[in-house]
ZATIVO-611604 format. One record per residue (C-alpha): residue number from 1; residue in one letter; y, x, z. Coordinates in steps of 0.5 Angstrom, whole numbers. Layout:
N
NUM / A / Y / X / Z
...
end
This chain:
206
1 / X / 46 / 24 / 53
2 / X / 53 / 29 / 53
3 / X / 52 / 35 / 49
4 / X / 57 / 42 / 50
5 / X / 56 / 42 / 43
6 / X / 57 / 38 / 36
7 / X / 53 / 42 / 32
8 / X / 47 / 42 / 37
9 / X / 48 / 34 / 37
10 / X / 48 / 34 / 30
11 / X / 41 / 37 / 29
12 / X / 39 / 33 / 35
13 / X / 41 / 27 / 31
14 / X / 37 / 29 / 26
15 / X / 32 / 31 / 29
16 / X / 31 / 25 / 33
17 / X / 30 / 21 / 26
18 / X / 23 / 24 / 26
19 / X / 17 / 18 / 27
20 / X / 16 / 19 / 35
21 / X / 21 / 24 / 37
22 / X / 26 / 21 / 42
23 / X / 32 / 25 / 43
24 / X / 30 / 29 / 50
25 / X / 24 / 32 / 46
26 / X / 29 / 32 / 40
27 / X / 33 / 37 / 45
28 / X / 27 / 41 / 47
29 / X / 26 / 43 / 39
30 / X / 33 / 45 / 37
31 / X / 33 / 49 / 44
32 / X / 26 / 52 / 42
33 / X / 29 / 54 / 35
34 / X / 35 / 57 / 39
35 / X / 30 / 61 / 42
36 / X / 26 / 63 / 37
37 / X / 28 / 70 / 31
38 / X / 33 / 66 / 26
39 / X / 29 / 68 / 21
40 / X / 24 / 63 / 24
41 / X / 29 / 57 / 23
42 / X / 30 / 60 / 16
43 / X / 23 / 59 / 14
44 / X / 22 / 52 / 17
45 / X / 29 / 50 / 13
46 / X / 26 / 53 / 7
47 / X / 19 / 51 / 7
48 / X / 23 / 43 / 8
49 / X / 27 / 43 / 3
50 / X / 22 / 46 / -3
51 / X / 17 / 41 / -1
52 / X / 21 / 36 / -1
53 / X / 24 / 38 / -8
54 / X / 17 / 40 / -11
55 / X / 13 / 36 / -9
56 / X / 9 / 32 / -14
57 / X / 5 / 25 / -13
58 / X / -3 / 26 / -17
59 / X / -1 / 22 / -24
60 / X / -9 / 19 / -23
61 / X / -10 / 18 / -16
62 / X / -2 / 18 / -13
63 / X / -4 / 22 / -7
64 / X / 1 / 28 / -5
65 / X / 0 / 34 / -10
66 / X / 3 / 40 / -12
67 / X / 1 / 38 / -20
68 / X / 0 / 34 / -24
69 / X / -7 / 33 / -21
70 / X / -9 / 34 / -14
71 / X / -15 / 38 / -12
72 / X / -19 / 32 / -11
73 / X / -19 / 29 / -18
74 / X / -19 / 35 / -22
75 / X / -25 / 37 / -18
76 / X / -32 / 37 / -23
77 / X / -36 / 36 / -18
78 / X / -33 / 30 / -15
79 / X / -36 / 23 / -17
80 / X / -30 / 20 / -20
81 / X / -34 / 14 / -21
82 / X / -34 / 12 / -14
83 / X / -26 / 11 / -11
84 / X / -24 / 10 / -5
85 / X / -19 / 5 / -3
86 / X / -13 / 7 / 2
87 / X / -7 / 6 / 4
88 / X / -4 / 13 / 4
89 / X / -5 / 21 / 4
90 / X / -6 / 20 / 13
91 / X / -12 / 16 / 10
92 / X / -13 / 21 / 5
93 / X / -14 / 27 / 9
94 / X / -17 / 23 / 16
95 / X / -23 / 21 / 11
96 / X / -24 / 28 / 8
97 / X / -24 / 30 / 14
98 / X / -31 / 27 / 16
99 / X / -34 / 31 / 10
100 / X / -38 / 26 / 9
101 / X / -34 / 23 / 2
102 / X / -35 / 26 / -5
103 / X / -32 / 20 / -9
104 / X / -25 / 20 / -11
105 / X / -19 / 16 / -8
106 / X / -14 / 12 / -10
107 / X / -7 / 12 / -6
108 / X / -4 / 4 / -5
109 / X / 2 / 7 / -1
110 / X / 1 / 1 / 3
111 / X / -1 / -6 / 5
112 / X / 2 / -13 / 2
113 / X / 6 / -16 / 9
114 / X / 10 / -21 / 6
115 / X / 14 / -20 / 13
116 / X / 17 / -13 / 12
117 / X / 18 / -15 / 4
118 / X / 12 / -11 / 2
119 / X / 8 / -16 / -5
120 / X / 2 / -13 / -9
121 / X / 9 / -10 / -15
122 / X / 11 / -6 / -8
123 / X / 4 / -3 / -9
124 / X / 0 / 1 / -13
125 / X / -5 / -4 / -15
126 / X / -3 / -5 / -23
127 / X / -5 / 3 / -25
128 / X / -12 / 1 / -20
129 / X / -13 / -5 / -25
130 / X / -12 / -1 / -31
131 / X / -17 / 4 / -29
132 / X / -23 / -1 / -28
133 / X / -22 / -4 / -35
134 / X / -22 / 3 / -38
135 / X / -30 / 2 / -35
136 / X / -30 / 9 / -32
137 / X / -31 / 6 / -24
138 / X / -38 / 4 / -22
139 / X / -36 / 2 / -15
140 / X / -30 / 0 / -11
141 / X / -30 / 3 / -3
142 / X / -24 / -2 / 1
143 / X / -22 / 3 / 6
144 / X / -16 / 0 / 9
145 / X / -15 / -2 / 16
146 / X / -18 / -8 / 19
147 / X / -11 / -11 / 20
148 / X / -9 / -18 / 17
149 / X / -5 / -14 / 12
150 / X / -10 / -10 / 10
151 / X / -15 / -15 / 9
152 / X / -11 / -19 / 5
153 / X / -10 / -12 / 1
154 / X / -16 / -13 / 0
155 / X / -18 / -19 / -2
156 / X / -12 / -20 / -7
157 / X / -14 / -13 / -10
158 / X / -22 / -16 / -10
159 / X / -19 / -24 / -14
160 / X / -15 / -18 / -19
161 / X / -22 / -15 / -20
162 / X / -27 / -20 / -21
163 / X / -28 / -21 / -28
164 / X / -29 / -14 / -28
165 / X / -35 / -14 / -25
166 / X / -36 / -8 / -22
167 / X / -39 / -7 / -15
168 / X / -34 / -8 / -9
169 / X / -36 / -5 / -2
170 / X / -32 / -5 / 5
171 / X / -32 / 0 / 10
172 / X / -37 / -2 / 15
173 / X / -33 / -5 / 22
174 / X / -35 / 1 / 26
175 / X / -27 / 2 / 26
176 / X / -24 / -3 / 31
177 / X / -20 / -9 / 28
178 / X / -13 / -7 / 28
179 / X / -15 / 0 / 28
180 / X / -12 / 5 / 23
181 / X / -16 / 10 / 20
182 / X / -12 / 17 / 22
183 / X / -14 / 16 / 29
184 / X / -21 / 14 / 28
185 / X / -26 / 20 / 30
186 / X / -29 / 24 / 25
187 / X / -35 / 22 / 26
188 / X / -35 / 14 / 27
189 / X / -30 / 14 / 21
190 / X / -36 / 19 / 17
191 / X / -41 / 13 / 19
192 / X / -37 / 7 / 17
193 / X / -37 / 10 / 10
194 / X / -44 / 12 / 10
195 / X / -46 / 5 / 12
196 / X / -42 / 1 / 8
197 / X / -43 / -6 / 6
198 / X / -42 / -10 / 0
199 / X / -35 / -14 / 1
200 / X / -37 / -20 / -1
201 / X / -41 / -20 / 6
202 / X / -34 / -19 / 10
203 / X / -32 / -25 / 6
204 / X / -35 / -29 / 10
205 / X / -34 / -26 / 17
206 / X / -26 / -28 / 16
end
C-alpha cells in the first residue's frame, strides 16, 4: 500500500495493530479522523491515554475499574458468596448483560495453554485459593469457555480447591463447545448460568 504521506502511514501502522483491523480499514479510519473537527480527534487521543494511564484493576476481583474496588464488588446488594469464574472483563460484561447474575466475579486473565506458555502462576488463581480458605465464598461458578484450556483451567483450579469443600458449579453447555462467552446470546448465556450444573457431573462427560 503506497501512501502520499509518512504521517498518514505512521497512523495507519498503527492503528493497523488493533485486533481485527487490517490495513484498508485502518485507512478508512484515519481519512475518517481526517474528516472529522480536530477536536474530535483530540478527545478520542485524550480519552486513550487517561484510560491507559488511570485505569485501575479491582484489588478483589481483578476486574477493570476506575477504583480500587469496582462497582460490582463494592455493591451491598450483591451475594459475594456466589462468584463467577471467568476469563477476562468481555466475560464480564457479556455475563452482566444478561441481567440474570447478582453473585460477584473473579477475573482469571486468562487460561492454562502450555502451548502459548500460559501456566496456572500466569493466572489469577493463587489470590482465587486464598479467598476460599478465608471461608467467605459458598459456591464457586465455572464460567470459562468450553475449550480444551478452559476445561483444563477448570479442572486444575477444582484439585486446587477440593479440600476446601465448598460447592463448585459449571455453566450449563447451552454455549457451543468451543464457544466463547462474548459472543454467546444474552439469552442462551442468561440460561446457561441459571441452569447450572455441579461440576463434578461435567467430569464425567470429558
Amino acid at each position: 500500500m503506497e501512501f502520499s504521506s509518512k504521517l498518514l502511514e505512521n497512523a495507519v501502522n498503527e492503528m493497523s495493530q488493533l485486533p481485527g483491523i487490517g490495513k484498508r480499514t485502518a485507512l478508512r479510519l484515519v481519512l475518517h479522523l481526517l474528516k472529522q473537527p480536530e477536536q474530535q480527534s483530540q478527545k478520542l487521543a485524550s480519552a486513550l491515554l487517561q484510560m491507559r494511564e488511570s485505569i485501575n484493576f479491582c484489588s478483589n476481583c481483578h476486574n477493570i475499574s476506575d477504583t480500587q474496588l469496582c462497582k460490582i464488588c463494592a455493591n451491598p446488594r450483591r451475594d459475594e458468596k456466589l462468584v463467577c469464574v471467568v476469563e477476562d472483563i468481555r466475560d464480564v460484561m457479556a455475563i452482566e448483560n444478561t441481567s440474570q447474575y447478582r453473585g460477584h466475579y473473579h477475573v482469571l486473565g486468562g487460561k492454562i495453554s502450555p502451548m502459548d506458555g500460559v501456566g496456572p502462576g500466569d493466572l489469577t488463581i493463587v489470590s482465587l485459593v486464598e479467598k476460599i480458605k478465608i471461608g467467605n465464598i459458598s459456591e464457586l461458578i465455572f464460567a470459562l469457555s468450553s475449550t480444551m484450556e478452559g476445561d483444563t483451567t477448570n479442572f486444575y483450579i477444582y484439585k486446587q480447591i477440593e479440600p476446601y469443600n465448598i460447592t463448585t458449579t459449571t455453566i450449563a453447555r447451552g454455549i457451543s463447545v468451543g464457544d466463547e462467552l462474548e459472543y454467546a446470546d444474552e439469552v442462551t448465556l442468561g440460561r446457561s448460568i441459571l441452569h447450572r450444573i455441579p461440576f463434578e457431573s461435567s467430569l464425567k462427560s470429558l
